[in-house]
C-alpha positions in Angstrom: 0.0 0.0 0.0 1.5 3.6 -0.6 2.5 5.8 2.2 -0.3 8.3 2.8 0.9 11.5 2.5 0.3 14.5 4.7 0.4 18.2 4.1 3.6 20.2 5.7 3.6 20.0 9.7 0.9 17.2 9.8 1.9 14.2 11.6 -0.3 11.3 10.2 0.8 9.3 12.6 -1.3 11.2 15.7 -5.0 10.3 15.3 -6.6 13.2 15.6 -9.9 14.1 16.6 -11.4 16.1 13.3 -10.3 13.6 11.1 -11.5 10.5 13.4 -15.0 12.8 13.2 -14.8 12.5 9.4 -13.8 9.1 9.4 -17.4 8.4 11.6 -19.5 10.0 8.9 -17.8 8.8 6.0 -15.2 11.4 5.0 -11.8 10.5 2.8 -9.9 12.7 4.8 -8.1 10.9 7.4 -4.8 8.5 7.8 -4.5 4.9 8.6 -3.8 6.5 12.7 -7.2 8.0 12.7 -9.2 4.9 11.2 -7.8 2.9 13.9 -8.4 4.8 16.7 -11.7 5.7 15.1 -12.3 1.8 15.4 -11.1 1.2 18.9 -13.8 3.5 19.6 -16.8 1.7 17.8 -15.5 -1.6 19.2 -16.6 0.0 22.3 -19.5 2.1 21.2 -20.6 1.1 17.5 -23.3 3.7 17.7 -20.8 6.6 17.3 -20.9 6.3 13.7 -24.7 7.2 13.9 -24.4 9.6 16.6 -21.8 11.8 14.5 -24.0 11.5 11.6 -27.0 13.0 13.7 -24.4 15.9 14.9 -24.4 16.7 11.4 -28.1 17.0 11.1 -28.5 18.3 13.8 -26.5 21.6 13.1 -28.8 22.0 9.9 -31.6 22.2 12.1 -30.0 24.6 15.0 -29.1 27.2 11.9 -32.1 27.0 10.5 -34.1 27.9 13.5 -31.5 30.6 14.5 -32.3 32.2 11.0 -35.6 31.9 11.8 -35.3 34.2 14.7 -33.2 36.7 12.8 -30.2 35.7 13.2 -27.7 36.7 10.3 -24.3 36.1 11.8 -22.7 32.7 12.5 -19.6 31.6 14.1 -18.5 28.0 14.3 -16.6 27.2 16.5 -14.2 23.9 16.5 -15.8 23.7 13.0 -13.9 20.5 12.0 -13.8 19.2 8.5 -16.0 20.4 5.7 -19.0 18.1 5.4 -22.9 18.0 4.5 -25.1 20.6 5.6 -21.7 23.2 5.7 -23.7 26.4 8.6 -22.8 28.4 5.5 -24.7 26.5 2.9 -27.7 26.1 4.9 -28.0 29.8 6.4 -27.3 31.3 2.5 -30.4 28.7 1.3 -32.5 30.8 3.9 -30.6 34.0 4.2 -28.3 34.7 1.6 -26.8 38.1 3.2 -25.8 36.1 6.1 -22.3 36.0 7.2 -19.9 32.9 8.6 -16.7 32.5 9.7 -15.4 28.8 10.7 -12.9 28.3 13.6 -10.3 25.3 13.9 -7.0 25.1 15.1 -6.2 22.4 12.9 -3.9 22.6 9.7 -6.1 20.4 7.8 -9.1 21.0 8.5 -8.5 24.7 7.3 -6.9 24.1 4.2 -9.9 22.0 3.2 -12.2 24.6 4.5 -10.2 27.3 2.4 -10.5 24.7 -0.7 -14.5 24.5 -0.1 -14.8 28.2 0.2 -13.0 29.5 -2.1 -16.3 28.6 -5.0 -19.1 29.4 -2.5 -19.8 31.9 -0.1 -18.0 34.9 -1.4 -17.2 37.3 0.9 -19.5 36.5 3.3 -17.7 33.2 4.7 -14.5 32.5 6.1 -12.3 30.1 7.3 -9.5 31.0 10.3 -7.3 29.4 12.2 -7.5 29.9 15.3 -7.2 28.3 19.1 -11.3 28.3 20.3 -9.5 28.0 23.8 -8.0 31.9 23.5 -10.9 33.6 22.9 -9.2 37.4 23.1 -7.4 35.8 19.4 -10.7 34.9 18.0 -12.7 37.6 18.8 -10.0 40.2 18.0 -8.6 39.0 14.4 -9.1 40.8 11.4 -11.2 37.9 9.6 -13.6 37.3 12.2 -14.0 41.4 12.7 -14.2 41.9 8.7 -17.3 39.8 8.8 -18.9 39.8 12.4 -20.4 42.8 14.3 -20.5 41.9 17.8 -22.6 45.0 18.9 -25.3 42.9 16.9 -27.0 40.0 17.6 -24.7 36.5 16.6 -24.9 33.1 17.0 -21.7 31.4 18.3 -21.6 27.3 17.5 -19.7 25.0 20.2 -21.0 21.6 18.7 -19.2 18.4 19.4 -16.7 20.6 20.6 -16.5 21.0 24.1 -16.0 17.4 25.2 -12.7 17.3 23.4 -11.3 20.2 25.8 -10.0 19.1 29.2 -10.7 20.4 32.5 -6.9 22.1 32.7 -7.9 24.4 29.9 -10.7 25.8 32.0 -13.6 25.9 28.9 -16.0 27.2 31.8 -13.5 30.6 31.6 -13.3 30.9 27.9 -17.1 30.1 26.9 -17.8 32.6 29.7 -15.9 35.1 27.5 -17.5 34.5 24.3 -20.6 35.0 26.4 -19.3 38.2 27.3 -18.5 39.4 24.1 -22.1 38.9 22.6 -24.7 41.2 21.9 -28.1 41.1 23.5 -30.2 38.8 21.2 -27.4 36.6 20.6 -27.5 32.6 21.3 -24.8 30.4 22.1 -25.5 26.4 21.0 -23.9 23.6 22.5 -23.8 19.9 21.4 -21.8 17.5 23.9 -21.5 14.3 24.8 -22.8 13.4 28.2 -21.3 11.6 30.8 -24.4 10.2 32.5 -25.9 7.3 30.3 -22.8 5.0 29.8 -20.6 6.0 32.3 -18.3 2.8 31.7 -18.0 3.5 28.0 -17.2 7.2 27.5 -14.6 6.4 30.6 -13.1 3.3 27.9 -13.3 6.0 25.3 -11.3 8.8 27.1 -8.2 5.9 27.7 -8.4 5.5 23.9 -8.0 9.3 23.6 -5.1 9.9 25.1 -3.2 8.7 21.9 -4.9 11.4 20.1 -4.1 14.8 19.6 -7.1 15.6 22.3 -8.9 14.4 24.9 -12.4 13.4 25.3 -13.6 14.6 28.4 -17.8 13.6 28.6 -19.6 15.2 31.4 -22.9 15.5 33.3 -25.7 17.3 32.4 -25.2 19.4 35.2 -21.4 20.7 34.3 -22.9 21.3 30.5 -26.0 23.2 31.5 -22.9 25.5 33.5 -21.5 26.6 30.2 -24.9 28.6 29.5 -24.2 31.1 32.6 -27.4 33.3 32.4 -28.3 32.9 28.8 -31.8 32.2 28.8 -32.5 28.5 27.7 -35.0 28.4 24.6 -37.6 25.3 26.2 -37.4 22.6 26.9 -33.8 23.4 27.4 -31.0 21.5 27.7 -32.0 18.0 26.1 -30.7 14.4 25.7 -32.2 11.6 24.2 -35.8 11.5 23.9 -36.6 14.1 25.7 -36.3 16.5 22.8 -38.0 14.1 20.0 -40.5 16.6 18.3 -39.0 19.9 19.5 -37.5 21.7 16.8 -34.6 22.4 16.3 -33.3 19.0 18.7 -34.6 16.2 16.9 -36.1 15.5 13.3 -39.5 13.4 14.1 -39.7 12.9 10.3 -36.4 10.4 10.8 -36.0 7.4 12.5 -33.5 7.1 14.6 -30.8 4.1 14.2 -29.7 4.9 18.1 -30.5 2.9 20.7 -31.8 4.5 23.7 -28.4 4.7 25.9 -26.8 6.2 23.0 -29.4 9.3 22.2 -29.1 9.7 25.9 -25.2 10.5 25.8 -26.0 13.7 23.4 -26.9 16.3 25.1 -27.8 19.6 22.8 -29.3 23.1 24.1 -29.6 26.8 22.8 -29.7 29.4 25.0 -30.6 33.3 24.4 -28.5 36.7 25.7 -31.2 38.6 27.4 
């Protein structure tokens, strides 16, 4: 088999989170490390593959409803590889004056976003580099000011992002000052993966991280619901499982769900409003 080959300063041989993620819902781009990692985890918890998929729908639907309630700005943070339903390419179906800019830290993941972009969006999307965890880099560079107004409502995206930051990088601190930054009218949106329902798994899963390039640190409810501060929760509030079935934007009752019941219950999703 040839060597795979990986763009300058990647090392193919460190799985890595956003291309295990695109391994899980069927992407190309990812190395032999990553697809074996990828399948220590579904030897463990073969749902994942359906769980990342519903991720994926499941930010179509949070971007839609957000553009429903006037929403025009968007930015995604930990955006990870490009992939179906792209925030950009569903808010421009309903909205095309609205405005994007994608956030990753990772080499790859932004030279395919730069790729993607560079036919569609114009100058209303755009893809930077950045570390999510040093918020004062984000909210200050020149991309992210050239196309966000932060004295105006936005929507900020942390989906299937949070549970691969550790506790010693303190997310509590630096959602708190993405919170801060917002306008009034702005929402923040959250997808992570819960602690709670299959302790013993996700606990299997985080040893398997630790030869990645990040952890995976599931948590409770409780700790998840923390990273709202007092945003206003838009009912029935932060949801997992079944709980949400029929309550747009959380759940699609249209589809049925390949999930068992201990696996929806390890996602937990919410939206919460500035006041």
């Amino acid at each position: 088999m040839a060597k795979e080959q990986a763009p300058r300063g990647v090392d193919p041989l460190i799985p890595n989170a956003a291309r295990m993620y695109d391994y899980f819902i069927g992407g190309k781009d990812n190395f032999q490390a990553d697809r074996d990692l990828a399948e220590m985890v579904l030897s463990v918890l073969p749902e994942t593959r359906d769980g990342a998929l519903e991720n994926r729908r499941l930010i179509g639907r949070v971007v839609e409803y957000l553009i429903g309630r006037g929403v025009t700005q968007f930015l995604d943070l930990g955006s990870g590889l490009p992939a179906q339903q792209n925030v950009h390419e569903v808010a421009h179906r309903l909205a095309p004056d609205a405005r994007v800019v994608y956030v990753d830290h990772d080499t790859v993941v932004c030279t395919h976003g730069r790729a993607l972009l560079a036919g569609a969006g114009g100058e209303r999307v755009a893809m930077v580099q950045g570390d999510v965890r040093v918020p004062e880099s984000i909210l200050g560079d020149p991309e992210v000011r050239a196309l966000i107004d932060f004295d105006r409502p936005v929507a900020v995206l942390m989906m299937f992002l949070l549970h691969l930051i550790d506790d010693t990088d303190d997310p509590q601190a630096f959602v708190a000052a993405y919170r801060e930054a917002m306008a009034p009218g702005s929402y923040l949106a959250i997808s992570h993966v819960g602690s709670d329902a299959a302790p013993e798994r996700t606990a299997r899963i985080s040893e398997f991280y630790q030869k990645a390039n990040t952890p995976f640190r599931p948590r409770t409810g409780e700790e998840i619901a923390r990273f709202f501060g007092d945003f206003e929760l838009i009912p029935p509030g932060l949801v997992n499982g079944r709980t949400g079935d029929g309550i747009p934007p959380f759940s699609d009752p249209d589809r049925e769900t390949a999930m068992d019941e201990e696996m929806a219950r390890m996602g937990y999703v919410g939206i919460a409003r500035k006041p």
